[in-house]
N, CA and C atoms as an extended XYZ file, in Angstrom:
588
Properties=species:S:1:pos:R:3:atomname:S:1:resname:S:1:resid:I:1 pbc="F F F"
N         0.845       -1.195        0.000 N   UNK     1
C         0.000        0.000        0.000 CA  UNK     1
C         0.879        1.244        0.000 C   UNK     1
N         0.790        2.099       -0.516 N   UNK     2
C         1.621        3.515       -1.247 CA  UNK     2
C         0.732        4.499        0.179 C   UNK     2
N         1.393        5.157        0.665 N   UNK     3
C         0.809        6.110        1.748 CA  UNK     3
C         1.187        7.162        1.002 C   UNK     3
N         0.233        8.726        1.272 N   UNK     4
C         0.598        9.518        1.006 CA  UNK     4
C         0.875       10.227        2.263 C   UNK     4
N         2.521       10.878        2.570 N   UNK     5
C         3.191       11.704        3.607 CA  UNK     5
C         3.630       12.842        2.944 C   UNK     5
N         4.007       14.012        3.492 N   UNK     6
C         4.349       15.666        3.088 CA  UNK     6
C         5.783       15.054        1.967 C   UNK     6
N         5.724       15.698        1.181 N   UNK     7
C         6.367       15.771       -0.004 CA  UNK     7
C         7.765       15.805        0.298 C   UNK     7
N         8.045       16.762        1.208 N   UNK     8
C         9.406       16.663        1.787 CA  UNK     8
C         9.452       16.580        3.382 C   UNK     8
N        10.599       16.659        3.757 N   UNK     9
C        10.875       17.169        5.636 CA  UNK     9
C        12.401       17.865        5.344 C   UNK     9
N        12.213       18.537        6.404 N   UNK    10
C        13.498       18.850        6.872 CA  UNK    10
C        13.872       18.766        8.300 C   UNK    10
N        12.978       18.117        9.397 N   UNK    11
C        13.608       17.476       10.765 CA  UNK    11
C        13.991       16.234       10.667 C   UNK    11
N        15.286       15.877       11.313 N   UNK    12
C        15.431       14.423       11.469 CA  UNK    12
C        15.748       13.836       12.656 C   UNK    12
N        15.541       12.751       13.309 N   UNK    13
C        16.406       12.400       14.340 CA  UNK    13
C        17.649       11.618       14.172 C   UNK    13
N        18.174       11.778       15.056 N   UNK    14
C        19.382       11.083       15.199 CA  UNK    14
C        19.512        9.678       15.478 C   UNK    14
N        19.901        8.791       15.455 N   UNK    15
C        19.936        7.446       15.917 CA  UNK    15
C        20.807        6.273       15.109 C   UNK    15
N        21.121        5.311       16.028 N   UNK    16
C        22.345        4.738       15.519 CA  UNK    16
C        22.040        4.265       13.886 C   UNK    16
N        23.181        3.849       13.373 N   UNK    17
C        22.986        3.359       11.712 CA  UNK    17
C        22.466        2.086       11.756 C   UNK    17
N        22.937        1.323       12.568 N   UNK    18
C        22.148        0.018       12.740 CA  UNK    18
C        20.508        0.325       12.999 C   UNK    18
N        19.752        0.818       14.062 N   UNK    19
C        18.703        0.951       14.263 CA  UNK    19
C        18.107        1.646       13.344 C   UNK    19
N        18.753        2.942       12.487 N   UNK    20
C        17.819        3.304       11.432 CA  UNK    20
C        17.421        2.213        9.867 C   UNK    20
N        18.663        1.330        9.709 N   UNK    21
C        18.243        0.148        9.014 CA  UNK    21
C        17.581       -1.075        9.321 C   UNK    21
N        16.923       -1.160       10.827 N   UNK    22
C        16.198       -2.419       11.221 CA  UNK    22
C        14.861       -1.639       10.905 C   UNK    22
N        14.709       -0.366       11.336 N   UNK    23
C        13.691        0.543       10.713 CA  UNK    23
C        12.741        0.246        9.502 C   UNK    23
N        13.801        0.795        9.012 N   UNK    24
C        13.655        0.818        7.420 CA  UNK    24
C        13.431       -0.335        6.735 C   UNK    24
N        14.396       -1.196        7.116 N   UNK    25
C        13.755       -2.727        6.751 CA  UNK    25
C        12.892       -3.366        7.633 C   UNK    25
N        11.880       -2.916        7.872 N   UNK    26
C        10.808       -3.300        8.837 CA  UNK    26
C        11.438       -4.292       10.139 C   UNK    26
N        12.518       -4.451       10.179 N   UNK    27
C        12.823       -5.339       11.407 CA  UNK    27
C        12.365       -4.888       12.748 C   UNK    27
N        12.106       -3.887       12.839 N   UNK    28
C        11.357       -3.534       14.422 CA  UNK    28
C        10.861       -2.059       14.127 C   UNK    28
N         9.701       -1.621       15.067 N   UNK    29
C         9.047       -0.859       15.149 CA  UNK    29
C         9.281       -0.020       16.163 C   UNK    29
N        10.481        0.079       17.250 N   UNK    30
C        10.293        0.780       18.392 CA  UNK    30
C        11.507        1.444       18.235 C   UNK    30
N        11.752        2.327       17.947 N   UNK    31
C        12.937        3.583       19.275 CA  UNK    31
C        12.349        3.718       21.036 C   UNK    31
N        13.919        3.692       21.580 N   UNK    32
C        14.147        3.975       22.828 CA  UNK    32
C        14.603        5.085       22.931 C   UNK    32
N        13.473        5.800       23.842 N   UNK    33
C        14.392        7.459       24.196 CA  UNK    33
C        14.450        7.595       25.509 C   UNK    33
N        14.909        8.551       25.920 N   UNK    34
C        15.253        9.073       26.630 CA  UNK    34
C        15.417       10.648       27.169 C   UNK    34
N        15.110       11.317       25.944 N   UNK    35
C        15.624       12.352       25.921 CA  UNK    35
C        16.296       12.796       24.865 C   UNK    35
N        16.564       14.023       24.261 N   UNK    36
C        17.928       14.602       23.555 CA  UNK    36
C        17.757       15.689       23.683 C   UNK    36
N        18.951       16.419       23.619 N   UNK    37
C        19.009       17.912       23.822 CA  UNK    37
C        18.512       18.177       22.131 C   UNK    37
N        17.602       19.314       21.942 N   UNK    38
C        17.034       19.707       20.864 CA  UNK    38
C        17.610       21.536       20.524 C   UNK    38
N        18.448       21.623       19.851 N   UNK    39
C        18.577       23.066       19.119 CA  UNK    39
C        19.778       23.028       20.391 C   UNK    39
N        19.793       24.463       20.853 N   UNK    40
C        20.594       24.986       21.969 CA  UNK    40
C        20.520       25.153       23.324 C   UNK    40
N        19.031       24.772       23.516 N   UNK    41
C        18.242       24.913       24.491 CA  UNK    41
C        18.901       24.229       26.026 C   UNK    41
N        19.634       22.955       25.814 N   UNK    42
C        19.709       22.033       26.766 CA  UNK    42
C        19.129       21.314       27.778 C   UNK    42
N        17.296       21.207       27.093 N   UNK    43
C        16.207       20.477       27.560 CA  UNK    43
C        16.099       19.263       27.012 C   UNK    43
N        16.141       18.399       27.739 N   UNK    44
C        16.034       16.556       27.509 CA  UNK    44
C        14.609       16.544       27.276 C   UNK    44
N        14.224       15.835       26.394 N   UNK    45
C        12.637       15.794       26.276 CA  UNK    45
C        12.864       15.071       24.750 C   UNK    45
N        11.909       13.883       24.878 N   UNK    46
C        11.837       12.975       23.778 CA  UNK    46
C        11.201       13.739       22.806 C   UNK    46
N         9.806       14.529       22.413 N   UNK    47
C         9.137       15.674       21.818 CA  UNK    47
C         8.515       15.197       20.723 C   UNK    47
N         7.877       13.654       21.053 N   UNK    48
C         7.732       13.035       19.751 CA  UNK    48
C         6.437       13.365       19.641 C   UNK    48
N         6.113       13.858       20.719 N   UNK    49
C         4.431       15.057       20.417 CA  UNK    49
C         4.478       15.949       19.659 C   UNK    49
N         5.940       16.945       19.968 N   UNK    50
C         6.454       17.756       18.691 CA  UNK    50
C         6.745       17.791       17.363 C   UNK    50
N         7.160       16.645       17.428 N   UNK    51
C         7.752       15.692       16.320 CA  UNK    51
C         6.980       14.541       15.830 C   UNK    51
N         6.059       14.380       15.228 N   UNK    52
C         5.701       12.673       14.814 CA  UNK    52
C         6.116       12.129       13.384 C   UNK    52
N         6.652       12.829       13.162 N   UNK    53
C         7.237       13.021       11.628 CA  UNK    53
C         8.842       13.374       11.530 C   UNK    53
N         9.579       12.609       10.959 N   UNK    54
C        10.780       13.109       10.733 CA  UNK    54
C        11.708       11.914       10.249 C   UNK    54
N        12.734       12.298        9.246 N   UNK    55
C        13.636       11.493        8.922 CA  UNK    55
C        14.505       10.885        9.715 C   UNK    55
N        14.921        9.871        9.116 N   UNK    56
C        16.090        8.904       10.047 CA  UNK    56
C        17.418        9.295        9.767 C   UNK    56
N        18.526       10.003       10.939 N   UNK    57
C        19.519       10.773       10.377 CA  UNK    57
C        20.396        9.550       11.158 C   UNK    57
N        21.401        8.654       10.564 N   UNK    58
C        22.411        7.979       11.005 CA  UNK    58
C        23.655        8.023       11.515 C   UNK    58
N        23.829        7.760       13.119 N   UNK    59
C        24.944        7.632       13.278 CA  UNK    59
C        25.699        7.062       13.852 C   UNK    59
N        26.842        6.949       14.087 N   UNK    60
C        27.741        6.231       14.348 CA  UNK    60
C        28.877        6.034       15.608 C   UNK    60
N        28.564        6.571       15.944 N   UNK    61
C        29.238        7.628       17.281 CA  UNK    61
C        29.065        6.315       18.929 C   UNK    61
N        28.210        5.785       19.394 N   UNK    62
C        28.030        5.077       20.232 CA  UNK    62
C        27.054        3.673       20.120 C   UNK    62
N        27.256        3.581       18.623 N   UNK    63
C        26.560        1.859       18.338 CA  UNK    63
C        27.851        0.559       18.468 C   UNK    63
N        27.451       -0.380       19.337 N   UNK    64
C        28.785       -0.991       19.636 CA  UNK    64
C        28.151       -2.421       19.614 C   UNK    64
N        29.234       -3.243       19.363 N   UNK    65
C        28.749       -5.132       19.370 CA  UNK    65
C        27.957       -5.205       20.771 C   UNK    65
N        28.481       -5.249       21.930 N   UNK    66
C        28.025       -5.167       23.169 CA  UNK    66
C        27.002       -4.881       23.083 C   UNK    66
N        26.206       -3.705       22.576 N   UNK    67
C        24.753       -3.163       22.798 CA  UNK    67
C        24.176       -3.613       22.349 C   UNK    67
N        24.716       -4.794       20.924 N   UNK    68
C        23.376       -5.209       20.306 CA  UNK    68
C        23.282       -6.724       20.317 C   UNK    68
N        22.343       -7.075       19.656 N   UNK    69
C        22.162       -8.448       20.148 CA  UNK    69
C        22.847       -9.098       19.098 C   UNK    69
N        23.555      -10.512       19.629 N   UNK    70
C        24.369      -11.486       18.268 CA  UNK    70
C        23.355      -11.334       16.982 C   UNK    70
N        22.476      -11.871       17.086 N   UNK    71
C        21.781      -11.900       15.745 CA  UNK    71
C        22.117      -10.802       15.227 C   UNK    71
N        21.988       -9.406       15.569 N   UNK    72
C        22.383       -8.607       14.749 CA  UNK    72
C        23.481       -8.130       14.611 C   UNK    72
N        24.434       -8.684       14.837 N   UNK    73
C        25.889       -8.235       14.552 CA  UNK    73
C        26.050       -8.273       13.300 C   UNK    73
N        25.559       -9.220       12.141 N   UNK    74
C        25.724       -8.941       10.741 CA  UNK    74
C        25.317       -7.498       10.533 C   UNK    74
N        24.303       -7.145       10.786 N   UNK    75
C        23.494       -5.647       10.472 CA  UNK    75
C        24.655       -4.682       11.112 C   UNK    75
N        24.670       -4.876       12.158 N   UNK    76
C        25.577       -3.947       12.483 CA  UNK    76
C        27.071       -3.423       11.620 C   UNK    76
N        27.565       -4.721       11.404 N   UNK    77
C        29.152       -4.464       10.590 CA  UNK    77
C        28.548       -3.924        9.118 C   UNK    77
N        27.313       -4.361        8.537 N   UNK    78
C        27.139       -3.907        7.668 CA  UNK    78
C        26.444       -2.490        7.251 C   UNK    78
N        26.276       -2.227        8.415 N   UNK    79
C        26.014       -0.497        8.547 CA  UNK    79
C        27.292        0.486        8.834 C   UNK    79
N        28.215       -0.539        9.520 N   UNK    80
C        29.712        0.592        9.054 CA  UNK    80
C        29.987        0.236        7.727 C   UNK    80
N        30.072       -0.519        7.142 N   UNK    81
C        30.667       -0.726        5.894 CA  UNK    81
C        30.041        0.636        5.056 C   UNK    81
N        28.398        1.043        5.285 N   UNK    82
C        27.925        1.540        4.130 CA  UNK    82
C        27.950        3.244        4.787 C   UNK    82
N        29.045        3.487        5.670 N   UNK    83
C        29.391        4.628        5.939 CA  UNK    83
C        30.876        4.859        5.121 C   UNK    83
N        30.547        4.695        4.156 N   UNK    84
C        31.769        5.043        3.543 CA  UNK    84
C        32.442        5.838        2.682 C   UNK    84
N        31.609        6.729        2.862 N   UNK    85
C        32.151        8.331        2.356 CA  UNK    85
C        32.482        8.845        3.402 C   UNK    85
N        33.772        9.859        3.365 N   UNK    86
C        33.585       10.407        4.842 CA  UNK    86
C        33.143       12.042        4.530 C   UNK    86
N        32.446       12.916        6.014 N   UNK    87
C        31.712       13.478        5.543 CA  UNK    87
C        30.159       14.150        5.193 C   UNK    87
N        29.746       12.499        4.694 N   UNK    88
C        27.846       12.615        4.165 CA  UNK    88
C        27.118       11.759        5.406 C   UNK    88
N        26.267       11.953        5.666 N   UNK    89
C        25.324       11.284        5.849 CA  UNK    89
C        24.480       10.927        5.380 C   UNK    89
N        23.812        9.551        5.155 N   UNK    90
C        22.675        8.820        3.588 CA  UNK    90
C        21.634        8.555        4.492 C   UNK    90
N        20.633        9.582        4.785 N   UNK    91
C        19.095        9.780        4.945 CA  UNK    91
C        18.818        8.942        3.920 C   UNK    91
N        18.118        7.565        4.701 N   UNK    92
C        17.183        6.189        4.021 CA  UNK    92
C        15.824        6.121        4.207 C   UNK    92
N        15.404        6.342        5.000 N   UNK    93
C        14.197        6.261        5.960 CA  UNK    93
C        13.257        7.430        6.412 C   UNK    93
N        11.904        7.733        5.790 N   UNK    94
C        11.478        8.481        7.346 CA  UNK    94
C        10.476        7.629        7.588 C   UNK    94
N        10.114        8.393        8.791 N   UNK    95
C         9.383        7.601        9.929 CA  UNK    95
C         8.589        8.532       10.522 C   UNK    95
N         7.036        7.888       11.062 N   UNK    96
C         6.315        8.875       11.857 CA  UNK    96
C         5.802        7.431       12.925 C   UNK    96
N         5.533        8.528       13.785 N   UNK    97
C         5.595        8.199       15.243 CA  UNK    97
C         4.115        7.363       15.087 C   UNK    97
N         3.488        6.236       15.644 N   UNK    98
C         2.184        5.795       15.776 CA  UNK    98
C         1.968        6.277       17.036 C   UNK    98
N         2.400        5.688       17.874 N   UNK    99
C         2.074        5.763       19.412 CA  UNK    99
C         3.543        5.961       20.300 C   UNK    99
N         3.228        6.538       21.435 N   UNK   100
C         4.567        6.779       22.374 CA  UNK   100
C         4.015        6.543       23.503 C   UNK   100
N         5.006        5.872       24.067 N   UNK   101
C         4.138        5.053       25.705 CA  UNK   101
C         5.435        5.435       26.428 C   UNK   101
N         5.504        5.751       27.981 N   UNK   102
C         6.150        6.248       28.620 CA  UNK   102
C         6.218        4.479       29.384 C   UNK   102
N         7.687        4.373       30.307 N   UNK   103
C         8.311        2.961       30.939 CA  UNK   103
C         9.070        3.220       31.814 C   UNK   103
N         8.662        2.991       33.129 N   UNK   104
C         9.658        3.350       34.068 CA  UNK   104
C         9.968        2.169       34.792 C   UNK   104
N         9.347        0.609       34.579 N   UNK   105
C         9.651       -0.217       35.376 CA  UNK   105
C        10.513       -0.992       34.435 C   UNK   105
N        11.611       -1.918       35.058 N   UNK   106
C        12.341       -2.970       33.845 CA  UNK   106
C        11.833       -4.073       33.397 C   UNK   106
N        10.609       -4.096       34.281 N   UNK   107
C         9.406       -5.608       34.137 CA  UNK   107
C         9.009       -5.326       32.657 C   UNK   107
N         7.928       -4.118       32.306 N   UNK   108
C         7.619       -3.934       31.389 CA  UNK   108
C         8.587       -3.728       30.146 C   UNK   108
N         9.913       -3.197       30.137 N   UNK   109
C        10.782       -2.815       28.851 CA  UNK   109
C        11.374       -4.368       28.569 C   UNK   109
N        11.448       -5.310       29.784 N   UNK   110
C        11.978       -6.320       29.199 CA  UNK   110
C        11.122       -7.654       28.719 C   UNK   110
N         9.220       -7.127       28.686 N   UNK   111
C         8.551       -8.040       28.142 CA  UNK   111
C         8.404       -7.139       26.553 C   UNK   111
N         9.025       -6.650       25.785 N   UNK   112
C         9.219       -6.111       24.927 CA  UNK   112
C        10.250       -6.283       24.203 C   UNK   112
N        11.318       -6.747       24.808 N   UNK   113
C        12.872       -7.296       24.001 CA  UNK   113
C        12.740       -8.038       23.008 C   UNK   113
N        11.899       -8.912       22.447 N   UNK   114
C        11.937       -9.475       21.039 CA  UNK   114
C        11.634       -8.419       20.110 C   UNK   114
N        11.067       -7.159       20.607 N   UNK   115
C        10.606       -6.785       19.244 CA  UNK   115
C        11.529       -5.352       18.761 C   UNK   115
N        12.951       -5.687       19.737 N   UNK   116
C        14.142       -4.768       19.005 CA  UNK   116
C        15.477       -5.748       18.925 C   UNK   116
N        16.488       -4.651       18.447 N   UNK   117
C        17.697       -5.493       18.425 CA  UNK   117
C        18.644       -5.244       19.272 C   UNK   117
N        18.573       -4.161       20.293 N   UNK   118
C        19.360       -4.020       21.442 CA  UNK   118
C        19.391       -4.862       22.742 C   UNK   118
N        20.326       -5.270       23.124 N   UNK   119
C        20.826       -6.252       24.263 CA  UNK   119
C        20.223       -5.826       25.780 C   UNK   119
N        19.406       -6.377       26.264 N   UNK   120
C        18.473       -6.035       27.284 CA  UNK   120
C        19.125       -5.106       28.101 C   UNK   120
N        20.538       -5.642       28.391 N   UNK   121
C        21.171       -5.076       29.161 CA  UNK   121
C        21.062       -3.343       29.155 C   UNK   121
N        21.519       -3.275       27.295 N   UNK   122
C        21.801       -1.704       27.056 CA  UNK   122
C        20.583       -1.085       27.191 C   UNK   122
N        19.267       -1.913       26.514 N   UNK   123
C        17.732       -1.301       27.355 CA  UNK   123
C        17.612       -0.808       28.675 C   UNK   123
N        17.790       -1.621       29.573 N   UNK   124
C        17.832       -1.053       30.630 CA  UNK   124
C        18.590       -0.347       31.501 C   UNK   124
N        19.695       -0.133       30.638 N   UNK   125
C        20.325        0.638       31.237 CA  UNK   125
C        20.003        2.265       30.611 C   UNK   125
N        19.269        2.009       29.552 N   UNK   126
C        18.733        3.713       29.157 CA  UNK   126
C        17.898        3.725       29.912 C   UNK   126
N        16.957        2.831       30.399 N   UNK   127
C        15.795        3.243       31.395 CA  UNK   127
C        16.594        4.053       32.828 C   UNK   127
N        17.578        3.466       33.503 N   UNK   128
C        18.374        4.168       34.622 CA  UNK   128
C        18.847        5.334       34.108 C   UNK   128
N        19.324        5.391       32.710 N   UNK   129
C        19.766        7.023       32.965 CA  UNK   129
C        18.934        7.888       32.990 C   UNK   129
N        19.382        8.881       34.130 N   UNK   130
C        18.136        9.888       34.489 CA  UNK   130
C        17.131        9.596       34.918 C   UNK   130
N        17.386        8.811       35.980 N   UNK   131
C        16.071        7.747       36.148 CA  UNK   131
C        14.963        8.745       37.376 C   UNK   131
N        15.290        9.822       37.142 N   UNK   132
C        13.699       10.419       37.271 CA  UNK   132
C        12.748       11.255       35.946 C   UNK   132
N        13.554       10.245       35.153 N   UNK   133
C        12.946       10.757       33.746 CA  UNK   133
C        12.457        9.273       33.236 C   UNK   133
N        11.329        8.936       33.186 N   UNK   134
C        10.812        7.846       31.873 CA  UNK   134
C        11.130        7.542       30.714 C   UNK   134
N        11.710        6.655       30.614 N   UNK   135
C        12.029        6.178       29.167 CA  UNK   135
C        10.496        6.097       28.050 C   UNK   135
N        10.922        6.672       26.754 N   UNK   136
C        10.161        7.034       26.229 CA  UNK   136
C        10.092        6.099       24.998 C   UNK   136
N         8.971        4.877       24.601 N   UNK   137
C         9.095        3.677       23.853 CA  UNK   137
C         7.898        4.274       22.730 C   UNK   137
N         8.852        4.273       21.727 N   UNK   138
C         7.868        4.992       20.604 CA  UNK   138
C         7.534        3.865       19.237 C   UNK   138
N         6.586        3.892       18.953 N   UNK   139
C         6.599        2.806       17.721 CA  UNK   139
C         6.284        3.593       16.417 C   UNK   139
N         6.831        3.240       15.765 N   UNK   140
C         7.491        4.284       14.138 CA  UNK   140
C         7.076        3.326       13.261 C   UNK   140
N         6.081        4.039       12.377 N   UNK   141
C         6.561        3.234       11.037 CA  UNK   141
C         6.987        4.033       10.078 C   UNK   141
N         8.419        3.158        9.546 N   UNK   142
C         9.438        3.631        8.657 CA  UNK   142
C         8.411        3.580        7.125 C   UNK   142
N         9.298        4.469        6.881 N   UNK   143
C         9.136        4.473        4.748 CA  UNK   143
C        10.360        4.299        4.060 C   UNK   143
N        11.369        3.630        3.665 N   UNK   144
C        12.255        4.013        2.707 CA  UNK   144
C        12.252        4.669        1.593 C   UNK   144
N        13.007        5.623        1.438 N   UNK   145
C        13.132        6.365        0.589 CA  UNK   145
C        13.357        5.604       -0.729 C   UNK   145
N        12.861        6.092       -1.634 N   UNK   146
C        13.197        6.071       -2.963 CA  UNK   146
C        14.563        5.695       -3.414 C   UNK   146
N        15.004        7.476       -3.301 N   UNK   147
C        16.301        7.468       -3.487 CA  UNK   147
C        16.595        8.220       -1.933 C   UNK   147
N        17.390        7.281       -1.253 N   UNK   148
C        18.161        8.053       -0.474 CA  UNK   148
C        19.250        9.007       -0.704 C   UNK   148
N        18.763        9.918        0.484 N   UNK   149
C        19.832       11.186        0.330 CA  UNK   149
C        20.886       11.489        0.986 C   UNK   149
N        21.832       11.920        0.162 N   UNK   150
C        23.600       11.824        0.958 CA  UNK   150
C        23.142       13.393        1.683 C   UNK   150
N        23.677       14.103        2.640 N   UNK   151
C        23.848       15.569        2.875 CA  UNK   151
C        24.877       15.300        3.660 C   UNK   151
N        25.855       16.310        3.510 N   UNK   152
C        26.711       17.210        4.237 CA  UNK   152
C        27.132       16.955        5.573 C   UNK   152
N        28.024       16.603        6.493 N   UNK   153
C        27.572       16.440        7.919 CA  UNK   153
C        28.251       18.343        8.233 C   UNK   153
N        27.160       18.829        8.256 N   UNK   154
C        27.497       20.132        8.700 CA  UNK   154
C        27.591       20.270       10.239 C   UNK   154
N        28.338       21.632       10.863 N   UNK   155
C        29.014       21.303       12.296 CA  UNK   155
C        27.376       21.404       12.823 C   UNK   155
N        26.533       22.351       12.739 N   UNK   156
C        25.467       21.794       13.119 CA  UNK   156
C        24.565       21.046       13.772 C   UNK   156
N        24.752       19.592       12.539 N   UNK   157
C        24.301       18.306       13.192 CA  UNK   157
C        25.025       17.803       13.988 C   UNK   157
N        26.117       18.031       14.358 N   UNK   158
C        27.332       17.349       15.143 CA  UNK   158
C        26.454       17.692       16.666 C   UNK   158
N        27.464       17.063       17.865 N   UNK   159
C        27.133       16.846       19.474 CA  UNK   159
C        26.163       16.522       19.923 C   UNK   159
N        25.748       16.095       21.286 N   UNK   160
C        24.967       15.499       21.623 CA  UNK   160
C        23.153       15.632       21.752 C   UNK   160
N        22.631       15.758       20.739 N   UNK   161
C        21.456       16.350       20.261 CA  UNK   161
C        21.078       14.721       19.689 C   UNK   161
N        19.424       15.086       19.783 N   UNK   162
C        18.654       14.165       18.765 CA  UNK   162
C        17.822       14.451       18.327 C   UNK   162
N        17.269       15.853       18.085 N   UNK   163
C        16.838       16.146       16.716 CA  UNK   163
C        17.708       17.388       15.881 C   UNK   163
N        17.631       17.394       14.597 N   UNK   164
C        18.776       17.654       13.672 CA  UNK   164
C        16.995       18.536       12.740 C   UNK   164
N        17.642       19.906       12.659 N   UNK   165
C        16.204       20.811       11.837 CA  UNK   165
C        17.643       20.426       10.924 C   UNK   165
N        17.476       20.328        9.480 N   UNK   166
C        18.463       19.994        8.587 CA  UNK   166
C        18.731       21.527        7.532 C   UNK   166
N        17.918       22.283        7.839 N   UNK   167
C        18.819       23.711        6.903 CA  UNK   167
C        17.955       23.414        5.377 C   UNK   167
N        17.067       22.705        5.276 N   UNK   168
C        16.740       22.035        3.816 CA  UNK   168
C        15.600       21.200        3.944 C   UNK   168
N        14.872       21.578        2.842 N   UNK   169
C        14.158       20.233        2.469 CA  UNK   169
C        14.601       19.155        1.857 C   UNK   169
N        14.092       17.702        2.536 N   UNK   170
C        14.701       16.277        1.353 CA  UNK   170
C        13.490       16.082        0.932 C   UNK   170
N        13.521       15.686       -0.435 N   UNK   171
C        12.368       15.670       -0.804 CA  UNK   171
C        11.986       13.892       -0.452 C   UNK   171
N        10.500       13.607       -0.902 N   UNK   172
C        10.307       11.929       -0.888 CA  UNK   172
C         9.231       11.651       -1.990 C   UNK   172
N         8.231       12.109       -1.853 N   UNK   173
C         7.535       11.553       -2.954 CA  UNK   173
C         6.835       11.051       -2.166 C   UNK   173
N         5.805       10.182       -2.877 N   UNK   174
C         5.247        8.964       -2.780 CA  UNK   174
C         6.142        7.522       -2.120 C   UNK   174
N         5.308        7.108       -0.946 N   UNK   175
C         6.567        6.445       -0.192 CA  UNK   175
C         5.494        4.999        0.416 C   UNK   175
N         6.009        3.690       -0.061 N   UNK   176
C         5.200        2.554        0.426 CA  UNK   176
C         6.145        2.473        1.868 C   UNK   176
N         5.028        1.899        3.095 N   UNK   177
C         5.711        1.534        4.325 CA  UNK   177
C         6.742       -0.032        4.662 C   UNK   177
N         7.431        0.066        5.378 N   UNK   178
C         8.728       -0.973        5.141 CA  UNK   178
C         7.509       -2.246        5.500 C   UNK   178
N         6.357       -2.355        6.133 N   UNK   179
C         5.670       -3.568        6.482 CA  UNK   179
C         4.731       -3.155        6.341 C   UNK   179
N         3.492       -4.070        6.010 N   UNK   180
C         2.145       -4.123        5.764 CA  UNK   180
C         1.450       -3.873        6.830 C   UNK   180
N         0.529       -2.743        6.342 N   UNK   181
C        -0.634       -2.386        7.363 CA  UNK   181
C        -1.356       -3.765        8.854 C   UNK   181
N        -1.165       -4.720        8.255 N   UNK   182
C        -1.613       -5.628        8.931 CA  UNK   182
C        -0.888       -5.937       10.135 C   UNK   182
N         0.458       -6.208        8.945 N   UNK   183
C         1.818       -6.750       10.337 CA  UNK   183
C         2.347       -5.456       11.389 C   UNK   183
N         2.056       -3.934       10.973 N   UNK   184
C         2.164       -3.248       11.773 CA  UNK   184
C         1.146       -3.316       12.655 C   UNK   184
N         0.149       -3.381       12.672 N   UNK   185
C        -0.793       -3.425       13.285 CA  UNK   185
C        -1.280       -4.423       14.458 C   UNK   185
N        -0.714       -5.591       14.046 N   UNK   186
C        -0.548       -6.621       15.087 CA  UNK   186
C         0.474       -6.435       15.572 C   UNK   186
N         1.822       -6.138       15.535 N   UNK   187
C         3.236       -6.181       16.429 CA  UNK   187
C         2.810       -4.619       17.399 C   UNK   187
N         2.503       -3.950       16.328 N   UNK   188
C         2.219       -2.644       17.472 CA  UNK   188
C         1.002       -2.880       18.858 C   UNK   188
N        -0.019       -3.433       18.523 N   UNK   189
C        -0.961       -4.097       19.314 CA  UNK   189
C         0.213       -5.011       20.544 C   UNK   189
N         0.699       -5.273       20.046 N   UNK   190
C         1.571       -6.781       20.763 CA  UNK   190
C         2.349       -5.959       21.892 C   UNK   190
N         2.549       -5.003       21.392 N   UNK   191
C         3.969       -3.900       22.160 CA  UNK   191
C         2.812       -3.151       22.961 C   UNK   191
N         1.951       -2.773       22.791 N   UNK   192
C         1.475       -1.984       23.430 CA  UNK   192
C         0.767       -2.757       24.368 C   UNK   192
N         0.003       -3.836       24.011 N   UNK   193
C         0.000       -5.013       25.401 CA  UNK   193
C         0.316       -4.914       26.275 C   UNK   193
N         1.592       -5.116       25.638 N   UNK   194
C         2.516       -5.490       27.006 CA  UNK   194
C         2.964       -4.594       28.054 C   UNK   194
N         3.099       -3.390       26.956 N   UNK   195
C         3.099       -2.372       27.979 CA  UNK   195
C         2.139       -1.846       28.834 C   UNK   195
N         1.095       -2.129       28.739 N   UNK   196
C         0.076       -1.475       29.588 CA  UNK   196
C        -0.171       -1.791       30.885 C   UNK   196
C-alpha cells in the first residue's frame, strides 16, 4: 500500500545506523528514548508530540557489538561498511511516530525485548539514565526512501542532540511503508500489550 506523507521534511532524528536500518527494513518498530538535547536549548525531552514526523539521520558515534544483540551483529558491521564516504550522511528512511508510551519499570521494557535489536542489558540501562525521567518507547513506522539522500555532515548536526532541523528540504515523494498495514498493526498491538 503507497501512503501519502508531506512531499518533503526537513527534521530528522538522530539514531544509531544500525537501528535506522532495522527501521527501514521493517525489522522492528520501536525507538528507545530518553531524551535529547534539541537546538541549543539544553532540555532533555523525547518531543515526539512535537515531532511525529521526521527522517532517520544515522549515526555512528556510540553503536557498539556489546549493545546489540548477536543476531544482529551482521546488520551492524554492515552499517559501518555503508558509511563510507567520509563526511555525508545517507538519509534512508522516514518515519512517523504511531504511538509513544512512557516505561519506568524494567518488568515492562523487558517483556518487549523481542521486538528490538538491542541487548536487554543496554535497554535497561537507558531506562536508569536519568532515572527520574521515563524512558520514552515509541513505535514508528518507517518508509524508505526512494532514493536516499547523501547531505553534508554540517558542524550543526554534530554533538549530543537528537533532533537535527536539517537547513533544507529532502524531498520523498510517494513512499510505500517498510511492512504491511496488517503486520504493523498486530506487532504494534503486541507492544502496546505489554506495555500497559
Amino acid at each position: 500500500m503507497v501512503s501519502l506523507l508531506p512531499p518533503a521534511s526537513s527534521m530528522a532524528l538522530k539514531e544509531w545506523a544500525v537501528t535506522c536500518n532495522a527501521l527501514r527494513d521493517g525489522e522492528q518498530i520501536v525507538i528507545l528514548r530518553k531524551g535529547g538535547i534539541h537546538k541549543d536549548d539544553k532540555n532533555f525531552s523525547a518531543e515526539f508530540g512535537d515531532y511525529p514526523e521526521f527522517l532517520l539521520f544515522p549515526t555512528y558515534l556510540h553503536q557498539s557489538r556489546d549493545l546489540v544483540k548477536p543476531a544482529f551483529h551482521d546488520r551492524l558491521d554492515q552499517s559501518i561498511e555503508e558509511d563510507d564516504i567520509p563526511g555525508l550522511a545517507t538519509l534512508s528512511a522516514f518515519a512517523l511516530v504511531t504511538d509513544h508510551i512512557e516505561v519506568s519499570e524494567p518488568e515492562k521494557l523487558n517483556q518487549i525485548s523481542e521486538f528490538h535489536i538491542w541487548t536487554d542489558d543496554y535497554a535497561e540501562k537507558r531506562l536508569h539514565w536519568r532515572p527520574n525521567q521515563p524512558l520514552t518507547v515509541a513505535l514508528v513506522r518507517a518508509y524508505p526512501l526512494l532514493q536516499p539522500q547523501a547531505l553534508p555532515l554540517l558542524d550543526e548536526y554534530s554533538g549530543c542532540k537528537s533532533w537535527v532541523e536539517l537547513g533544507q528540504d529532502v524531498p520523498m515523494g510517494e513512499l510505500a511503508p517498510a511492512i504491511s498495514d496488517a503486520d504493523y498493526e498486530r506487532t504494534s498491538a503486541a507492544i502496546k500489550e505489554r506495555l500497559s
